[in-house]
Structure formats: C-alpha cells, structure tokens
C-alpha positions in Angstrom: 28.2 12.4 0.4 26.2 16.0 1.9 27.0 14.2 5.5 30.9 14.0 4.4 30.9 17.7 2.9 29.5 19.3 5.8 31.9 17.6 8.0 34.4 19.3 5.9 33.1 22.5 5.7 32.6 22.3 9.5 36.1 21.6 10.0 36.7 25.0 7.8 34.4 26.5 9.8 35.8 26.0 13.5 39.1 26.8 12.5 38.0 30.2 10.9 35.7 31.0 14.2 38.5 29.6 16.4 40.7 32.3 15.1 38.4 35.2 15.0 37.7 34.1 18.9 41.2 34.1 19.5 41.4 38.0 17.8 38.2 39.2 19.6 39.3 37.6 23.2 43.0 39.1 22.8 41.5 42.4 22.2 39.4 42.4 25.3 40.5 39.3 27.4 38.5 38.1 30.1 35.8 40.2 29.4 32.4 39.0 30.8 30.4 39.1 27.7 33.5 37.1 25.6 32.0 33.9 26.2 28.6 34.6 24.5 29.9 36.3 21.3 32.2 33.7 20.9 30.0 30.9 21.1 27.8 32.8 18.8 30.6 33.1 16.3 30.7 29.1 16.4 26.6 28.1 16.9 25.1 30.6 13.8 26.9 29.5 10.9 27.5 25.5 12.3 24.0 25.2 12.2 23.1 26.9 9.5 25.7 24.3 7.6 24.6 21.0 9.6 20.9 21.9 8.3 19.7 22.1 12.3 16.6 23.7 13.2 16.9 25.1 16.9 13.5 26.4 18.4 13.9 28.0 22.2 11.9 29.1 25.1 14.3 30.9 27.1 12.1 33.2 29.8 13.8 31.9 32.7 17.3 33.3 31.2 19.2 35.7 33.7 19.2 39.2 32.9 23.2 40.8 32.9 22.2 41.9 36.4 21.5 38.4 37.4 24.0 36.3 38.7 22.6 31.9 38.7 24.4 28.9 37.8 22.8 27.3 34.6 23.0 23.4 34.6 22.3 21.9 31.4 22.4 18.6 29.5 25.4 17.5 27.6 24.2 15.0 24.3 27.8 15.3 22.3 30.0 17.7 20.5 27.6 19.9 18.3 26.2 20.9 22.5 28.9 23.6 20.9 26.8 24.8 18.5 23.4 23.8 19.8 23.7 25.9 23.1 26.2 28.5 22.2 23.4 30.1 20.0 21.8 31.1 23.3 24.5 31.4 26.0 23.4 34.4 27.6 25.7 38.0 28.3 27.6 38.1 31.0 27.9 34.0 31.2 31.2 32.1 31.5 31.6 28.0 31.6 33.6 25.1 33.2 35.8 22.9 30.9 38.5 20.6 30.9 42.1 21.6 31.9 42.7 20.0 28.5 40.8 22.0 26.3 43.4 24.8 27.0 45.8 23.6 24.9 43.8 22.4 21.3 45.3 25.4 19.2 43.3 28.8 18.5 39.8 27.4 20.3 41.7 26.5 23.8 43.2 30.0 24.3 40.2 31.4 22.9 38.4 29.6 25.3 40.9 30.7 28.5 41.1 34.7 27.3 36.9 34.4 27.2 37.4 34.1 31.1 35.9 30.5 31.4 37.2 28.9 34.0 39.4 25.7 33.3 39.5 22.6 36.3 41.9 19.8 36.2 39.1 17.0 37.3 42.4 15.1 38.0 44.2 17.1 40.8 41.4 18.0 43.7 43.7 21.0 44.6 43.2 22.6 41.4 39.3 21.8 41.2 39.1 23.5 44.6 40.6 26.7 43.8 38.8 26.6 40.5 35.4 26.1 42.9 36.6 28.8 44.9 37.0 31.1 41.9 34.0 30.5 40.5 32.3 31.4 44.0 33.6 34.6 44.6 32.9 35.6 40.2 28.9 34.6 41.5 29.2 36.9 44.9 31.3 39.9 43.4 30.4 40.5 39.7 27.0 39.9 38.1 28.2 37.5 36.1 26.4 33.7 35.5 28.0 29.9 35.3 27.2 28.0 32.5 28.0 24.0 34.1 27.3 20.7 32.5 26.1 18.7 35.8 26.3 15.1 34.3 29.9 15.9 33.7 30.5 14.1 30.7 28.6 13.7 27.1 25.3 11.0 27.2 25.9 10.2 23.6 22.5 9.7 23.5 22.1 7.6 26.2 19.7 9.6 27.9 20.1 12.3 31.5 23.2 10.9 33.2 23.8 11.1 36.8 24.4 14.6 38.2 27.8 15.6 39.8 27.2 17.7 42.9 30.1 20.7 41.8 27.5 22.9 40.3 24.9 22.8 43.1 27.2 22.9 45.8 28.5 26.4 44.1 25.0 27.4 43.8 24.5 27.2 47.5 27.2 28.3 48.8 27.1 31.5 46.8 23.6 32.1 47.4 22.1 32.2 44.1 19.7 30.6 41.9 20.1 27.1 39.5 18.4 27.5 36.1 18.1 24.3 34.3 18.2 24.3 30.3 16.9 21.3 28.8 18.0 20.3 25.2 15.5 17.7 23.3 17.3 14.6 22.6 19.4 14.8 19.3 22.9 12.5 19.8 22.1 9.7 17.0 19.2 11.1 15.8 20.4 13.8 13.5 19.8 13.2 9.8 23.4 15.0 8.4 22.7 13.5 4.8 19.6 15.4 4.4 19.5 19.2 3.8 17.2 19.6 6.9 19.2 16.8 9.0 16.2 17.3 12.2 14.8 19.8 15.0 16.3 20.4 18.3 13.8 21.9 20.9 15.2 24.1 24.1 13.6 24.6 27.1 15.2 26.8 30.2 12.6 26.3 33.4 11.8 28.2 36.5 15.1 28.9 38.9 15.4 27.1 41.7 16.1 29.1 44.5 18.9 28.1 46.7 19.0 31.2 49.4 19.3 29.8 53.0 20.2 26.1 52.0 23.2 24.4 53.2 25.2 21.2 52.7 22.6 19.0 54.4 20.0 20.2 51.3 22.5 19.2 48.5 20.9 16.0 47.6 17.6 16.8 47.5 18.5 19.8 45.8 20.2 17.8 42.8 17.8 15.2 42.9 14.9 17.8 42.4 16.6 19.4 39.1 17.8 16.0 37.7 13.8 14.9 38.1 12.9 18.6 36.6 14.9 18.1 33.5 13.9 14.2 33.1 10.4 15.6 33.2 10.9 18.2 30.2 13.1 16.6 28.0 10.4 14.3 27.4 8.2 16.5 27.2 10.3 17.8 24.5 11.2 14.9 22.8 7.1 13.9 22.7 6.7 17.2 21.2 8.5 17.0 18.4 7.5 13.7 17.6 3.8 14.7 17.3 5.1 17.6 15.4 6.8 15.5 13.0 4.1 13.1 12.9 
C-alpha cells in the first residue's frame, strides 16, 4: 500500500515540478545554470517522498569556471531524482530526441539548454556532437553524459559508448566520472526508509593532447575506474547495514 501511495504522490509530484520547470526555463531560457535548479526542483522532494537516503562525496565536481564532461552510471528512472540533487551550476545533459515532446518536462527540458540527439539519424547526432563541442571550448559550461547509453536496470556497468569521450578529447577537457551505488531492484518503496544510495565523483581524467588513437584506452580506463568504486560502494553499504 505506502509503495502504491508514493507512486501516486510522485506522479503529483512531477507534474507540479514539471510545470514550475517549464515557468522558470521560459523566464530565462537556455540559461546555463537552468539545468541544475530544475533538476533540483525534481530530486529534493522525490526523495524525500520515496524515503531515499542519498549520501555524496563530490570533491572532484567542477567549479562554474570549469568546463569537463561528467560520465555517470545510469540504474533506471529515479537516476532523475538520485543525481539531479547534485547536478552541478553551469551543467547541461544529453537526452533523447523523444523526451522533447512528453508535455511540461520535455520543453522544460529543451528551454534548460540540454541538448537533444536523435540516436536514429547520424546527421542529427553529429551536429548535436558538434554543438556540444563548441558549448565545452566557448562557455564555461560542463556536460552531464550517460556513457552506457541506456538504463542497467540493475544489471550491473554496461558497455560504454564512445560519444562522451570522443567530445572530451576533442575539446580538450577533462572526464569526471560519478559513480552511483547500486540501487535498481534493491529499493525497499514499502518501507518508510525504502534504502541508502551512496555517490562517489573521482579524480578527472585529463584528456589534453590525446587524439583518436587514445580513445579506447581512454574509455576502457573510466569504465574500469567506475567498476572499481561502485563496488567499493556497494561493499560499503553493506557493512554499514550489517
């Protein structure tokens, strides 16, 4: 029954966020900092009704002046409101072509000035790859990229797309990774405090003089960085709960 009613009052809950995204994007659109408040319009209260404990180390986080491209782990939908409590200013994401048009959250999402990619025409992910490069040279201003591409569903790290590192070196500027503790499936939404989710961003990876031939080692070096920690995490916790 308390998993049932929070869905519920997470359905109200988007909608009224999506909404006051829409209001606050239209009133400032494309605004480098829209991204972060609106994800924290979403993460705060989601949480807060889903009974999720989020604990972060986040030193590795750009400043504003900083530009990087931030590759993280995608588990499954609540990623929404697990990461957006610590998007940081000054960071825009990659999504779907598709997510444009669900009502009040995809123009939200558009005026927040996050860049949108039909995966399905190569044409349009080019330009949007070309976009992205020239918002990393020109403006201090940080990408916020799932690499695995899709959601694990808690089937552990996924292989890694090259897009995000191949941006990364050709604009010259750091990866961060942020690793997210392994939640899809094991969430506990019938209790009041449904489980812990543990947050990790490490070191940057510098990518300053690479080139194409460095791309694989490159990916295969972050993929084994974030394997690495989110065990780490996932031990953690489990002691902790012990």
């Amino acid at each position: 029954m308390l998993h049932l009613f929070r869905m519920l009052l997470l359905a109200v809950h988007c909608l009224l966020a999506s909404v006051l995204s829409l209001l606050l994007t239209l009133a400032r659109p494309f605004h480098p900092d829209n991204s972060r408040l609106c994800a924290r319009l979403y993460a705060w209260p989601a949480l807060c009704l889903l009974g999720i404990r989020v604990e972060a180390r986040l030193d590795s986080l750009p400043t504003p002046e900083q530009s990087c491209v931030i590759v993280a782990n995608h588990q499954s939908n609540f990623d929404l409101f697990v990461l957006g409590r610590i998007v940081p200013e000054r960071t825009v994401s990659i999504g779907k072509q598709s997510l444009k048009w669900i009502p009040f959250f995809g123009q939200a999402y558009w005026l927040a000035g996050n860049v949108l990619v039909d995966r399905g025409n190569p044409r349009s992910a080019k330009r949007a790859l070309k976009i992205t490069q020239q918002t990393l040279r020109q403006r201090t201003t940080s990408i916020w990229i799932f690499p695995e591409g899709t959601r694990s569903l808690g089937r552990g790290l996924q292989p890694f797309k090259k897009g995000a590192f191949q941006m990364a070196i050709n604009a010259g500027v750091p990866i961060v990774p942020v690793c997210v503790s392994s939640y899809a499936g094991r969430l506990q939404l019938d209790r009041w405090r449904s489980g812990r989710v543990s947050i990790q961003a490490l070191p940057a990876i510098p990518t300053q003089g690479m080139g194409s031939q460095d791309l694989s080692a490159l990916m295969e070096e972050c993929r084994a960085q974030m394997q690495a920690c989110i065990q780490r995490l996932d031990r953690r916790l489990e002691a902790n709960s012990g």
